[in-house]
C-alpha angles and dihedrals in degrees: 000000000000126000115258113240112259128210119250107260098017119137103227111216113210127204110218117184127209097269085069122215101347088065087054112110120214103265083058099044093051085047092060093044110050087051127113093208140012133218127204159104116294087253099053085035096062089042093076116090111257093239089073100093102192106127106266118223140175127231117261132251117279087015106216094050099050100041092087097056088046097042092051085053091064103037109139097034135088117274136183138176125224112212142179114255111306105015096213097049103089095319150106093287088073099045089049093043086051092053107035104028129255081274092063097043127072107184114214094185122196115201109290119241083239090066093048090048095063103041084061089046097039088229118150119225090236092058096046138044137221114240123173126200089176100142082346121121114243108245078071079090099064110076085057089058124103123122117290095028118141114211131185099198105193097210134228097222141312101304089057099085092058088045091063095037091055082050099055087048102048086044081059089252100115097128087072110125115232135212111192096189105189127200097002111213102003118103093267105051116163136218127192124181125198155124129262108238090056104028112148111145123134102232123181131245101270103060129142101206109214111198123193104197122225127210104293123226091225112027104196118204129231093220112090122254096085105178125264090253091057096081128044106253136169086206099292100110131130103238115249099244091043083046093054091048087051095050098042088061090035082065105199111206126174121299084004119138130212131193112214107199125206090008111186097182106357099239094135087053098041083046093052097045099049092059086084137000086244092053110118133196146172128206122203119190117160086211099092079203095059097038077059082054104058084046085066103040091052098050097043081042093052114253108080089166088085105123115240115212110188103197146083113285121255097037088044096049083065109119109011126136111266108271122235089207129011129207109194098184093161144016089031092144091054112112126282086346091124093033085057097045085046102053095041089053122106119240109270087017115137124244113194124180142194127215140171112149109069082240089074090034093065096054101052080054096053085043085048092056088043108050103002128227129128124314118189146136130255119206122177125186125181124203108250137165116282101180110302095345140041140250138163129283114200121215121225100283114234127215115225133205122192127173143162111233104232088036114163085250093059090041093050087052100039 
């Protein structure tokens, strides 16, 4: 097998498996040879024969901000990058493409571990999913679980199977069974086999988790809507049926941010953010209590990535990257709280605001004659005892504005 040409210039990224370099083709070997220098961990760096003479040189710490300065050391010369497996699952390739371009970067893969994983487990790509927790924090986990699932959890070191043992357990889910697969590839590959609920094995670093997922005892849905029940509260919540109205026109899509104003107990912004791994979302509460709150909600909910802003809106909104959609569900008459959100909006970005004292009403009228969109009242009303017998109790009804920033009313008035 030939090498394949590389581009002057160009950073080649090598796959190296765990059976080191006697598992390297052709095409791989030349590639490590014929470079000047060599980047790498400790462990893929003392895998290459001595006789090979290219400077040998560790990642920095952290690794993605101090690439650039190394990398520009070194310019001229003949670099290449030893990685683990594929380079582009979960590894270095992506970090360097992501730097330098798709131009600057020639991928040599190995086979991936995940692949690996699910040859030993006889699991097709198409019945089970990928998830890493490689520098993630666990409760990432959480929004792929419902009962039946099959997961292959590339760990971030040893410690990470009991971390998603003790999650499974705590969801309800501990009768899981669990596949800890070390050293995938190498001589002394490893195989444990357990359950949830009682895991206890010592795995090694290198360790693909597959997770076969029981019958759960609270199956939480991906659509939005979550009961009440499902976040901690003290009462400021957004209701589930008002919350689902508000999503739907808030309209997450993947890698877009939302900003949830006035937050209470985050469950616009947890909702949002659990429609796709790429959703982002800031939450911004002025109750440092509550702001602790939503920290809590979006981890046990399963995106603890949510961003937390502690502050009054506007002051705390400074600063911020531009939404993409904004939920304003209190505090909506204070003072330049909706100018801001407007202004910081990207066109065709969606604002979306909750009302229920006629304080708040007038405004979104006046907004509504201002920028357009639709303007209407939810009222919600659930079937409960009176007496002997049952009627309906209605809820405080809530009046919602949305609007597309860029809408035909706003240009014609612009």
């Amino acid at each position: 097998m030939s090498t394949p040409r590389r581009a002057t210039g160009t950073v080649v990224v090598v796959g190296v498996g765990a059976d080191g370099w006697a598992g390297l083709d052709t095409a791989r070997r030349a590639a490590v040879k014929a470079a000047d220098v060599l980047l790498g961990g400790e462990r893929h760096l003392a895998l290459v024969p001595t006789d090979v003479t290219a400077t040998r040189v560790p990642w920095p710490s952290p690794l993605r901000e101090g690439l650039p300065a190394l990398l520009e050391e070194h310019a001229g010369r003949r670099v290449v990058a030893l990685a683990s497996g594929d380079p582009l699952v979960s590894g270095v390739g992506t970090t360097l493409v992501s730097l330098l371009g798709a131009d600057a970067v020639e991928v040599l893969p190995g086979l991936s571990s995940v692949s690996l994983a699910r040859a030993r487990m006889r699991w097709s790509a198409e019945t089970s999913e990928t998830v890493t927790l490689v520098g993630r924090d666990v409760h990432r986990l959480v929004t792929r679980l419902h009962p039946g699932a099959r997961l292959l959890v590339l760990c971030s070191d040893a410690s990470t199977p009991a971390q998603v043992a003790a999650l499974l357990a705590a969801q309800g889910y501990g009768t899981s069974t669990l596949t800890a697969l070390g050293d995938l590839g190498s001589d002394h590959e490893s195989r444990v086999d357990g359950v949830a609920a009682t895991w206890s094995a010592d795995v090694g670093p290198l360790t693909v988790l597959a997770v076969q997922v029981d019958d759960g005892a609270r199956v939480l849905p991906l659509v939005p809507g979550l009961p009440d029940d499902a976040f901690e509260h003290d009462g400021q919540v957004t209701k589930r049926d008002v919350r689902a109205s508000a999503l739907a026109r808030l309209a997450p899509t993947p890698g877009a941010l939302l900003w949830d104003v006035g937050a209470g107990a985050g469950s616009v912004a947890v909702e949002w953010s659990r429609t796709h791994p790429s959703c982002r979302a800031v939450a911004g509460e002025r109750d440092p209590e509550r702001a602790e709150r939503i920290d809590r909600n979006a981890r046990t909910l399963g995106v603890p990535d949510l961003r937390v802003v502690t502050g009054r809106a506007p002051e705390a909104l400074a600063g911020l990257d531009a939404p993409d959609a904004v939920f304003v569900g209190g505090g909506a008459t204070v003072d330049g709280v909706l100018d801001a959100c407007w202004a910081a909006l990207r066109p065709g970005g969606r604002l979306v605001v909750h009302g229920v004292t006629l304080e708040t009403e007038q405004l979104l009228v006046a907004w509504r004659a201002r920028v357009g969109g639709e303007l209407m009242r939810l009222l919600v009303e659930t079937a409960a005892p009176l007496g002997t017998f049952t009627s309906w109790t209605p809820a405080r009804a809530v009046t919602q504005l949305s609007v597309v920033k860029g809408s035909v009313v706003e240009e014609a008035q612009a």
